[in-house]
C-alpha positions as CSV (number, residue, x, y, z in Angstrom):
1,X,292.3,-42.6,-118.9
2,X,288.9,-43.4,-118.2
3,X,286.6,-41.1,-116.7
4,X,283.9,-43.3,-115.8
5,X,283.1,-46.6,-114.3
6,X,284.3,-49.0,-116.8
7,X,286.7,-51.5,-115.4
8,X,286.4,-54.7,-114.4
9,X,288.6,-55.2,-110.6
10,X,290.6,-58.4,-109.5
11,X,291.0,-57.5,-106.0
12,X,293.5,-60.2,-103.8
13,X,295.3,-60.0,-101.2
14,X,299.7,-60.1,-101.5
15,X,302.3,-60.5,-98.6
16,X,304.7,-56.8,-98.9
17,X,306.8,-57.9,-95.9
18,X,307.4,-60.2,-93.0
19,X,308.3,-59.3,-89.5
20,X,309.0,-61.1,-86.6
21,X,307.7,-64.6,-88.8
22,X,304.7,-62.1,-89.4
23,X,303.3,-61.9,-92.6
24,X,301.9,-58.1,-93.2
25,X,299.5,-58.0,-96.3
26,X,298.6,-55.4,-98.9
27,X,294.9,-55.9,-100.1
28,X,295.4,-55.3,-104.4
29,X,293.0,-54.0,-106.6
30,X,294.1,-54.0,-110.1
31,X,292.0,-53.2,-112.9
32,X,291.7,-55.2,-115.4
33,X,293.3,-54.0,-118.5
34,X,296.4,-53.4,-120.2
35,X,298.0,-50.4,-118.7
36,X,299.7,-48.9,-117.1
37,X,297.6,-47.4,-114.7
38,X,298.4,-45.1,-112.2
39,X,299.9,-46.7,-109.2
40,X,298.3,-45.8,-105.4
41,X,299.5,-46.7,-102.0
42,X,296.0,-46.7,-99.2
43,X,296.7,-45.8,-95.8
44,X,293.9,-46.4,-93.9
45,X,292.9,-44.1,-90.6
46,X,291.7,-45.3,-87.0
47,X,293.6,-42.8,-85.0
48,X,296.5,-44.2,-85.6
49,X,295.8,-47.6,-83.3
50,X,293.1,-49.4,-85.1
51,X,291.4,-50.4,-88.5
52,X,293.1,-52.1,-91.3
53,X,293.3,-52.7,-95.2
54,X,289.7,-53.4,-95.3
55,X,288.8,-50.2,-94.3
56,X,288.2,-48.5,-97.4
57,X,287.5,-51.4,-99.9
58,X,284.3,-48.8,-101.3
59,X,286.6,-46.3,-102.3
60,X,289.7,-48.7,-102.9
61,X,287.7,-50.4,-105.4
62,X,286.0,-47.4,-106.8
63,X,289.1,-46.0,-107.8
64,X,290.1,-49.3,-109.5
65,X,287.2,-49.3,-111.5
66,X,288.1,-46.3,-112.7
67,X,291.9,-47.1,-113.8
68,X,293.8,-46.7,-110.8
69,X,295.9,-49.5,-109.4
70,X,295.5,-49.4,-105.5
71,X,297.4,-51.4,-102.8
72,X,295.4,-50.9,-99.7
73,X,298.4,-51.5,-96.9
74,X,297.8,-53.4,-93.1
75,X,301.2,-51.8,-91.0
76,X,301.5,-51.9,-87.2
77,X,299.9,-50.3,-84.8
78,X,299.8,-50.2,-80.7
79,X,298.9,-51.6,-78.5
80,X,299.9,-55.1,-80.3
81,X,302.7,-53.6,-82.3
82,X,305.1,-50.1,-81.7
83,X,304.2,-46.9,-82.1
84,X,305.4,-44.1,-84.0
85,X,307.9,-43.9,-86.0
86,X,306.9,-47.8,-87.3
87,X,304.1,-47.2,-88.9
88,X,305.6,-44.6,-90.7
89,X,308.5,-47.2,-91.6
90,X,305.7,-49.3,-93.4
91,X,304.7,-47.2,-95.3
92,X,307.8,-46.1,-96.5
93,X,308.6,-49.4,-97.1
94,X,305.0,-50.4,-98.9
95,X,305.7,-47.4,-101.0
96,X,308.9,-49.0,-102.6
97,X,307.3,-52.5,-103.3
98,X,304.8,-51.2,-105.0
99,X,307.3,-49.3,-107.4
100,X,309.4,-52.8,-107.8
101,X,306.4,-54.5,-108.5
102,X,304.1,-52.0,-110.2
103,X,304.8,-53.8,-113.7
104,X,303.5,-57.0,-113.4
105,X,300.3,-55.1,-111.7
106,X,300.3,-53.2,-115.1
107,X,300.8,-49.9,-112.7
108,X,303.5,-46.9,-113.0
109,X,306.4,-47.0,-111.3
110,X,305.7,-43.2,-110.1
111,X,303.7,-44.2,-107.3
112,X,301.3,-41.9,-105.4
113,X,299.5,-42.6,-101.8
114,X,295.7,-41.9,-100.4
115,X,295.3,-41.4,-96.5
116,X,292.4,-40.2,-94.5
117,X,292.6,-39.1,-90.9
118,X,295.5,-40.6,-88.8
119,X,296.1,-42.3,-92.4
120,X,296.5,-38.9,-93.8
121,X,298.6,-37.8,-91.5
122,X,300.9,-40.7,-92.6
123,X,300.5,-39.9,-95.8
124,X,301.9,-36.4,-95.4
125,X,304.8,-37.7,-93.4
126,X,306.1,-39.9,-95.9
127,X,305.7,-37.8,-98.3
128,X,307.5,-34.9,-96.7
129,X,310.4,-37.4,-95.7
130,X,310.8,-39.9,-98.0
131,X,314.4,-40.4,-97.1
132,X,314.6,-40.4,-93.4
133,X,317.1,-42.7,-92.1
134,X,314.1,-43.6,-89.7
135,X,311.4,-44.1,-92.0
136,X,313.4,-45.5,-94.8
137,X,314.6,-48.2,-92.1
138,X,313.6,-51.5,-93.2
139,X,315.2,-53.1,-96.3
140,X,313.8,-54.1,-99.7
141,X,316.4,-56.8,-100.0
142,X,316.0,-57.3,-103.8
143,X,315.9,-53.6,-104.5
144,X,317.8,-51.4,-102.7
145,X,318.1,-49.2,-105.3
146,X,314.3,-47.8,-105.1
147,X,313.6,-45.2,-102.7
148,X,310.3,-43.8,-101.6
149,X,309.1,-40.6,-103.1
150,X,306.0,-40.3,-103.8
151,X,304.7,-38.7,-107.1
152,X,301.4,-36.8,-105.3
153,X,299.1,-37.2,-102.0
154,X,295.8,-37.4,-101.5
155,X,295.2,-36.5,-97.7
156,X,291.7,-37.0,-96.9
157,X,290.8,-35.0,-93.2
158,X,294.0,-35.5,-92.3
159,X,295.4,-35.1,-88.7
160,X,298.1,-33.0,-90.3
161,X,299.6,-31.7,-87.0
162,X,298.9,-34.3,-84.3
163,X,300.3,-31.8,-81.5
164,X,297.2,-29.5,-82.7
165,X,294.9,-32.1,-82.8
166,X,295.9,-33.8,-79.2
167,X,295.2,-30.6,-77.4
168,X,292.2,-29.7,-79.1
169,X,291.2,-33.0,-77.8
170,X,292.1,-32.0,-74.3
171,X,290.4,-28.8,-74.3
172,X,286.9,-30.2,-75.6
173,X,287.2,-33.5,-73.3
174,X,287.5,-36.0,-76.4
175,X,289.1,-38.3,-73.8
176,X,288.7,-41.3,-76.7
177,X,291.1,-38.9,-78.8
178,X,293.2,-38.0,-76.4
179,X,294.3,-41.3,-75.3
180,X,294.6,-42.5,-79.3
181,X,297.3,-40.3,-79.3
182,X,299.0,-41.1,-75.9
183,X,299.1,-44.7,-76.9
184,X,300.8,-44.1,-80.7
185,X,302.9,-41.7,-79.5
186,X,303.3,-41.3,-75.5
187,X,304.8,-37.5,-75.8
188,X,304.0,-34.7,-76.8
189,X,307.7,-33.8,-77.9
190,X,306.6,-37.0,-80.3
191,X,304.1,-35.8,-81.8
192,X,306.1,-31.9,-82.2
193,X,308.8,-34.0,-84.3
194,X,306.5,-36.9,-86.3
195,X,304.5,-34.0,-87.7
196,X,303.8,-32.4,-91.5
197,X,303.5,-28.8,-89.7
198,X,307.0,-29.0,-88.6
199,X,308.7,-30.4,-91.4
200,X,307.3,-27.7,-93.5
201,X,308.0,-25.0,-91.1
202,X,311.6,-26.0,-90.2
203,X,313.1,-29.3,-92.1
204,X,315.9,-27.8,-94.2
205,X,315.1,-30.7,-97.2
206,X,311.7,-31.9,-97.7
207,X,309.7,-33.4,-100.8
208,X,307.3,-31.4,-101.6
209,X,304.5,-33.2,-104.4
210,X,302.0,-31.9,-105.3
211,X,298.9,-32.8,-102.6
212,X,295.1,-32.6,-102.9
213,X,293.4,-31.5,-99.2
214,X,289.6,-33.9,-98.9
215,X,288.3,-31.7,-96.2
216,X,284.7,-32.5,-94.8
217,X,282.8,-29.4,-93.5
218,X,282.0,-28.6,-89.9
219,X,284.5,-31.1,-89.2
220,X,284.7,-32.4,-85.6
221,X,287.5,-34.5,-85.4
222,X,289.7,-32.6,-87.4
223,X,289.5,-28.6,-86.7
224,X,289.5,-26.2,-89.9
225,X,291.7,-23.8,-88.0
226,X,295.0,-27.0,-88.5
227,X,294.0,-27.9,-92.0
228,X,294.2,-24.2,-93.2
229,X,297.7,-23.2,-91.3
230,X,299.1,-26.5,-93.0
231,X,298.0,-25.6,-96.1
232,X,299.3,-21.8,-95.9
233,X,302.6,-23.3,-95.1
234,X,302.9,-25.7,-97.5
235,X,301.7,-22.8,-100.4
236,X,304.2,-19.8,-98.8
237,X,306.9,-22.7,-99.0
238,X,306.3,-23.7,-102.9
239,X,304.3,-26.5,-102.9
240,X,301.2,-26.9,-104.9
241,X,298.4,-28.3,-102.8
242,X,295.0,-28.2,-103.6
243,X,292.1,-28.3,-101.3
244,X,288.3,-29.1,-101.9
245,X,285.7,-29.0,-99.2
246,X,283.0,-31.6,-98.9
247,X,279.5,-31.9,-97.2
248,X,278.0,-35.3,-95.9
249,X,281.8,-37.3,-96.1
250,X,281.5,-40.2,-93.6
251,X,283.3,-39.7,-90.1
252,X,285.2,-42.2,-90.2
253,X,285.5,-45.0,-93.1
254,X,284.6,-44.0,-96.8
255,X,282.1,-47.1,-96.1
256,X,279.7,-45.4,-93.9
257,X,279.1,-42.7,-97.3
258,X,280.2,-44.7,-100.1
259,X,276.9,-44.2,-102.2
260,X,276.1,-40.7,-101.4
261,X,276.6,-38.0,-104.0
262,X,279.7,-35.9,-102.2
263,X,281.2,-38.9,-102.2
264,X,281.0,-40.1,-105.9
265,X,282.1,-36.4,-106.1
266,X,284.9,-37.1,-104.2
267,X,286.2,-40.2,-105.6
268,X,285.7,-38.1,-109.3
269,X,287.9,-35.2,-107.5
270,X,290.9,-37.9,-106.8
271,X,290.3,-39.8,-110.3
272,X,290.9,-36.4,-112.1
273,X,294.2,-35.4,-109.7
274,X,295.6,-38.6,-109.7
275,X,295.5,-39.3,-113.5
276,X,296.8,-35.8,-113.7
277,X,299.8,-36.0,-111.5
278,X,300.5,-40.2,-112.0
279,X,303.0,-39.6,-114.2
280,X,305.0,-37.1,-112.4
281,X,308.8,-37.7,-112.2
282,X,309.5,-39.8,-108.8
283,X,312.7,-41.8,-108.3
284,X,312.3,-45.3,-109.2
């Protein structure tokens, strides 16, 4: 693989599923080339109720250009669609179309997934529980044979334990926060059981591949203290994460940063893990 900037990027949007006579699109970016090149689900963030595949189109296509096959995924969101655990279901289910289709986008059918913030925490999730009867709910009708584990994660400031995170919110008045996460998940025993810090502490089977941690420094939005207990957890329960600490990462989309050194960095830190860990063995 490439290690540079070198290919050319046909970027177009695809329908992954209809719902409700809805039609919810992935926004492609496929370099152009033979293959295959490592296969990438995007998640975008907006705390969990706004935003969409256009979000990170700077870094989506950056990491095209460098031979990575990205499907940037739009998946519902309150107050227009549910909340949690659908989101989580589209992404499960976003994850498997890619695999049956990663061929004809000259991708891998070991299939890996980028999230940052809310869209990390997703990430995480359906990483962690690739099988849940929940997650895994909506059918692939013309292949129900591929499931959706993924092959590695790249969690960008992730809200990796949304309980954490809500009353961290409460106690510093981040009123804006707070009521992001009333509205995606109204409880709190919700956001206890739809979180990476739980399933690691307590589900008896998880996946556990490996993960790369994009953590900004002096973070506001997304405290050290949660990152860190995550990351013990997952390392004391066997899984190989890796974390990398950034300064001057945008706080919100990659677009507000895109051009800035950290984050050329940063898209050269994911280029090098994912083309390392793309051809991991997921179940296809």
């Amino acid at each position: 693989m490439a290690n540079s900037d070198e290919y050319e990027v046909d970027v177009r949007d695809v329908e992954y599923q209809r719902q409700g006579g809805k039609s919810w699109l992935a926004r492609i970016y496929q370099p152009q080339g033979v293959g295959p090149f490592p296969s990438m689900i995007d998640i975008h963030g907006g705390a969990w109720h706004n935003g969409d595949r256009m979000n990170n189109v700077e870094i989506d296509g950056a990491l095209a250009a460098r031979g990575i096959l990205v499907a940037a995924l739009d998946f519902r969101q309150p107050p227009a669609d549910d909340g949690y655990p659908a989101s989580v279901s589209d992404v499960n289910l976003g994850v498997r179309w890619l695999k049956a289709h990663a061929a004809e986008l000259c991708g891998t059918t070991s299939v890996g997934v980028i999230g940052n913030s809310s869209g990390g925490h997703l990430a995480v999730l359906s990483a962690l529980r690739p099988h849940d009867s929940r997650y895994a709910a909506l059918p692939l009708a013309s292949h129900p044979d591929i499931d959706a584990r993924l092959s590695y994660v790249v969690a960008c400031w992730p809200v990796i334990d949304p309980l954490f995170r809500y009353r961290f919110a409460q106690q510093n008045n981040r009123q804006e926060l707070v009521s992001a996460h009333l509205e995606y998940w109204v409880t709190e025993e919700a956001m206890a059981e739809g979180n990476p810090q739980t399933a690691i502490e307590h589900d008896t089977q998880i996946d556990m591949p490996p993960m790369l941690f994009i953590l900004k420094k002096d973070d506001k939005n997304h405290p050290q203290e949660m990152q860190e207990r995550f990351i013990a957890s997952y390392h004391q329960r066997g899984g190989p994460l890796d974390m990398q600490m950034f300064d001057g990462l945008p706080e919100h989309r990659w677009a507000d940063a895109a051009e800035l050194p950290e984050a050329i960095r940063a898209v050269d830190t994911i280029t090098e893990f994912v083309q390392r860990h793309s051809l991991a063995p997921a179940s296809a």
